[in-house]
N, C-alpha and C positions, 0 to 999 in steps of 0.2 A: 472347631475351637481354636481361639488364638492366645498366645500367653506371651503375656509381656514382663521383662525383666530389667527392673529398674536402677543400675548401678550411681553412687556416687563415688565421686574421685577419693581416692583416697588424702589421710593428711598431708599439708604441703607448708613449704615454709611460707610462712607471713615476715620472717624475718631479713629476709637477701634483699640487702639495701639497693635501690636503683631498679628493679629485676619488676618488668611489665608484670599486672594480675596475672594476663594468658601465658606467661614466660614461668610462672614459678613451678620449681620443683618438688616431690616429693622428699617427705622427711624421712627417713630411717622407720620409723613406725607405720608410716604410712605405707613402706614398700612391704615391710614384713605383714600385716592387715590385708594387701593384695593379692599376696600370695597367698595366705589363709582361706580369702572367700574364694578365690581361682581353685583353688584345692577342694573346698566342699563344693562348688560348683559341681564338677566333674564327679565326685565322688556319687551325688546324687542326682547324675544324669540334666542336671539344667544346662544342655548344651544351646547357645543361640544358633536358629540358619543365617541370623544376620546380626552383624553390631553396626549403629548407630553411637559414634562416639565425639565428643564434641572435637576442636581442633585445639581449647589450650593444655598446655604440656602437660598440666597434674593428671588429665584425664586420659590422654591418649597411655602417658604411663604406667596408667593405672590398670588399663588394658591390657598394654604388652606385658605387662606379670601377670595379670586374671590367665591371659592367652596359655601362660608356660603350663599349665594345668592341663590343657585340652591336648588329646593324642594329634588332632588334627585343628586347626585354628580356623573357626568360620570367616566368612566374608568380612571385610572390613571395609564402612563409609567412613569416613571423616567428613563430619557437619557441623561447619558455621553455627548454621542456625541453632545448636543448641548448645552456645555458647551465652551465657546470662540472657536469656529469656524466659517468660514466664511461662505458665503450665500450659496456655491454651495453645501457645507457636509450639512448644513440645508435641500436643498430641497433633496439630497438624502435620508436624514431619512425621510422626507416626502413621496418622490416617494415610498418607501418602506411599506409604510401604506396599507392596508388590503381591502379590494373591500365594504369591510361591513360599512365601515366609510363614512359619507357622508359630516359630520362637524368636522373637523381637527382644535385643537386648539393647538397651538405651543407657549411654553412660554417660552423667552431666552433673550438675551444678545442682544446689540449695539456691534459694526456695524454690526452682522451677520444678524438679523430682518430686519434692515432700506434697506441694501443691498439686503436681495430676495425681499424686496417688490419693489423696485426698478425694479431687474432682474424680476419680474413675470407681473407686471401691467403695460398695453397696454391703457388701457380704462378708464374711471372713470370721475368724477365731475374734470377738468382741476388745479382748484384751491388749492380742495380740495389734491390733486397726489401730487402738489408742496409740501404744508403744509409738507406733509408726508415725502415725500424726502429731504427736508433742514432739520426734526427732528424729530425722532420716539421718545419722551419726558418717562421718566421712567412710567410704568404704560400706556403707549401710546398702543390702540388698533387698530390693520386695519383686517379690514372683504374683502377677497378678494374673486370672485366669477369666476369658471374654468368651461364651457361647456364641458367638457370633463365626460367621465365613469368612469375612471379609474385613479388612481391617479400618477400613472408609467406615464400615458402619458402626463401631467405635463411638457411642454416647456416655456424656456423665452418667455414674452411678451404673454403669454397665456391669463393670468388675467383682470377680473375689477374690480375696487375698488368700493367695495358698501358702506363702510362708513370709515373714520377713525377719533377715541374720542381720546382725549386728558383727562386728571383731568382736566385742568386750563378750558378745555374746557365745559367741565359737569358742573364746579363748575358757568359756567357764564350764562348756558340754567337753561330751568326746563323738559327739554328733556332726 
């Protein structure tokens, strides 16, 4: 089995005048959301053996707070390639992943996230899939689970959705 976990960055300013897309930073809410899903992360054992994190700032950020969670911090890529690309170059850096990796954490951008989770997940809680698919929310996580060995073998419609947290939605449990 392979289970993939789909992070997006959290929120970041739109508003720092002059400041490159790849350059902006998070906002205040957006760091305190990072740490929330870093914290249930670990709470409920969704440790990654690898992240997959793109290279601009809101995401790499968004990481090193998920990270403060974890007793020990898994391996860390920094990849380009999943910097504003769409779903299909997403699962190819996936499919590309190493035999050794059994929990894939990928942390990227709208629409390329909202779109494989789309293209990957067949199965799951009915309600929960919709949530998901009308809005992967910044900071939005989906835990997707692959009966397969290998992660090359990675087809559409392969997946089931074993959870997906929201912030707004953390913030409303004690889950």
């Amino acid at each position: 089995m392979r289970r993939l976990i789909l992070l997006r960055h959290a929120k970041s300013d739109w508003n720092a005048v002059g400041t490159a897309d790849r350059d902006r930073q998070l906002v205040p809410r957006g760091a305190e959301s990072a740490l929330k899903v870093g914290a249930y992360m670990a709470r409920h054992g969704l440790i990654p053996d690898l992240v997959l994190c793109s290279t601009a700032k809101r995401a790499r950020t968004t990481w090193d707070l998920v990270a403060k969670a974890f007793s020990a911090s898994p391996k860390i890529v920094y990849e380009d390639r999943l910097y504003e690309v769409d779903a299909k170059s997403i699962l190819d850096v996936v499919k590309a992943t190493g035999p050794d990796v059994h929990a894939l954490l990928v942390v990227g951008h709208n629409p390329g996230l909202r779109d494989l989770a789309d293209l990957l997940i067949a199965s799951g809680d009915v309600e929960t899939r919709q949530r998901l698919l009308e809005k992967l929310p910044t900071a939005g996580l989906a835990v997707i689970d692959f009966p397969v060995d290998d992660w090359a073998k990675l087809h559409p419609k392969a997946g089931r959705l074993d959870r997906f947290v929201a912030p707004r939605l953390l913030e409303a449990t004690t889950d």
